[in-house]
N, C-alpha and C positions, 0 to 999 in steps of 0.2 A: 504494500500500500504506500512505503515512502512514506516523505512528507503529509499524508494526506489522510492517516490512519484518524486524528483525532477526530476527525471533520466524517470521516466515513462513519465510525462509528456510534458518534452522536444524532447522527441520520437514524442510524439502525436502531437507537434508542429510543429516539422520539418516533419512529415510524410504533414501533412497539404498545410506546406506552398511548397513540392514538386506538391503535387495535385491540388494547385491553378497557382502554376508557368508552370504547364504542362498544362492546361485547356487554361490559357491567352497565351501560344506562339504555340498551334496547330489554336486558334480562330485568331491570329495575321497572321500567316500563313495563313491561310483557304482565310482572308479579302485578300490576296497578290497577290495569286495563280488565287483569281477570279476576283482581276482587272484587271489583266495579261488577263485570256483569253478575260474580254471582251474588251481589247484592240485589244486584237489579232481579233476577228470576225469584231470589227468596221473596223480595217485593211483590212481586208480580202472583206468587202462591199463597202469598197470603192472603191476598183479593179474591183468591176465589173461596 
């Protein structure tokens, strides 16, 4: 890599830590969305 290892790597870092920060707030999400709905169907059952 030369000269260029610091700069390469820091790349590889930060590329990283986007694809872990993206993985944890879709998963963060995903948990929200589907306690929402199952609130919403308990809702909904209890109307009837």
């Amino acid at each position: 890599m030369g000269n260029y290892g610091a700069y390469v790597w820091t790349c590889f870092a930060l590329a990283l830590a986007v694809l872990v920060y993206s993985d944890w707030s879709a998963r963060v999400r995903h948990k929200r969305v589907y306690r929402d709905i199952e609130v919403r169907i308990k809702a909904l059952e209890e109307r009837e």
